[in-house]
N, C-alpha and C positions, 0 to 999 in steps of 0.2 A: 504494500500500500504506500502509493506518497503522499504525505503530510505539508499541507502548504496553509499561508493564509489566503481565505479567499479573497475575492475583488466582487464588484456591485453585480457583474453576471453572474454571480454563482447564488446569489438572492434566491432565485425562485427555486432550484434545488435543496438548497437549507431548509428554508421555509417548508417544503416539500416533505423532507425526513422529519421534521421534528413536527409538524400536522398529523403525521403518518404514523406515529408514535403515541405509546399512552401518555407521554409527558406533554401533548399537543393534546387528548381527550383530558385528563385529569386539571393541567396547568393553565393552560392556555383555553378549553375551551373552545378548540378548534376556529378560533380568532384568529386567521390567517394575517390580518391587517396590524394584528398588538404583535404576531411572532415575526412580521418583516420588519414593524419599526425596530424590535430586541435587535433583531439580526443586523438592519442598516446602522444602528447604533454602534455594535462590536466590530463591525467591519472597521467602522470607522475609528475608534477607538482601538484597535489593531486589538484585542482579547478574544481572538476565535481564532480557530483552526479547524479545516477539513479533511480529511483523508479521499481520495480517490484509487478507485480500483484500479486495472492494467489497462481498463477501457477510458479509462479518466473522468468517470462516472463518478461524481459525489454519491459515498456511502455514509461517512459517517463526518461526526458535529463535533466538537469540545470547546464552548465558551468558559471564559475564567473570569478571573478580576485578581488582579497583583496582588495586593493587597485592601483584599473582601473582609477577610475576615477578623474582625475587632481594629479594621485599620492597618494591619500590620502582617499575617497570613496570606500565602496564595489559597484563593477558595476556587474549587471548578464548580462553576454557575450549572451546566446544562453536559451531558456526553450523551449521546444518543449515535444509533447506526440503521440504518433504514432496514425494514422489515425482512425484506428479501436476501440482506445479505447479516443477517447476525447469526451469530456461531461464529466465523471465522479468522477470530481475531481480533478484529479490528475497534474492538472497544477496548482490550488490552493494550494492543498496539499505541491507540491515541492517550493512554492513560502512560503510558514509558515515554513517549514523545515530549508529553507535557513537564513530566520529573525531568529528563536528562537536559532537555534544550531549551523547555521554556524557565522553567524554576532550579535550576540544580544547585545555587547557590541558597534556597532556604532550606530549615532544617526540617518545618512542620509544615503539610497541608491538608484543609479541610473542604466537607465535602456534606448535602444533604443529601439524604438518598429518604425515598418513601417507602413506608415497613412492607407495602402492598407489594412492591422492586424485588425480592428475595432474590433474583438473578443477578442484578446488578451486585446488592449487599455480597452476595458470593465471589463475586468477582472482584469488590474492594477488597473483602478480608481475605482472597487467596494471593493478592500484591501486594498486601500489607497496613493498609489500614485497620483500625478498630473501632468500635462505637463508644462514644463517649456518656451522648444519652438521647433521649425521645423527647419532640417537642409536638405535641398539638396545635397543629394549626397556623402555623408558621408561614405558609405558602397560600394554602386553600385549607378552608373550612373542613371539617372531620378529616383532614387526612395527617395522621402522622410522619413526622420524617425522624429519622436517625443522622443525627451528628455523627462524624466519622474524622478519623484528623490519621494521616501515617506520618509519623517522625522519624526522623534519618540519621 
């Protein structure tokens, strides 16, 4: 997979995977207009990255914020990889992309994940994260999320 930041044409593909996605039903509401301005936003703000296949096909998402978290934390905002192509890596992949080249100079980073995610939460705490604790309602209304932070 290659890991790039996107540019303003790749808008309607992001938009696309993370629509496409329960974190577009649960988060967003399928509110295609609030996840392009997110997206035209971080574009802009250079805190995203996309992964594309060998076809250069936008599969997968990972928005951050430097320091998100209490001011001072890299936090990853959003990791998502479009329906058709998950299994294959490629959410692990953007998740070592992000430590090695985006942050590799911090020692901690954090992350929310929803309790509903159990695939996702598998896949933090098998790269090394852990949960710290449960917040209701943080995001959207009944939905729990788990804080998560891996230290290095």
């Amino acid at each position: 997979m290659n890991i790039r930041k996107p540019i303003i044409q790749d808008v309607e593909a992001i938009v696309s995977i993370i629509d496409g996605s329960d974190l577009g039903t649960i988060y967003f509401k399928h509110d295609k207009e609030k996840i392009e301005r997110m997206v035209r936003s971080e574009i802009e703000h250079e805190c995203i990255v996309i992964g594309e296949d060998v076809n250069k096909r936008c599969v997968a998402v990972l928005s951050y914020k430097l320091e998100g978290a209490f001011g001072f934390h890299p936090y990853i905002h959003i990791i998502t990889v479009a329906t058709d192509e998950r299994g294959k890596g490629y959410g692990k992949q953007l998740l070592s992309y992000f430590e090695e080249v985006i942050v590799p100079e911090y020692k901690k980073i954090l992350l929310l994940v929803g309790t509903w995610n159990s695939r996702a939460v598998k896949l933090y705490e098998k790269v090394g994260y852990k949960r710290l604790c449960e917040i209701e309602g943080f995001y959207t209304e009944n939905v729990t999320e788990i804080l998560m932070i891996k230290e290095r």
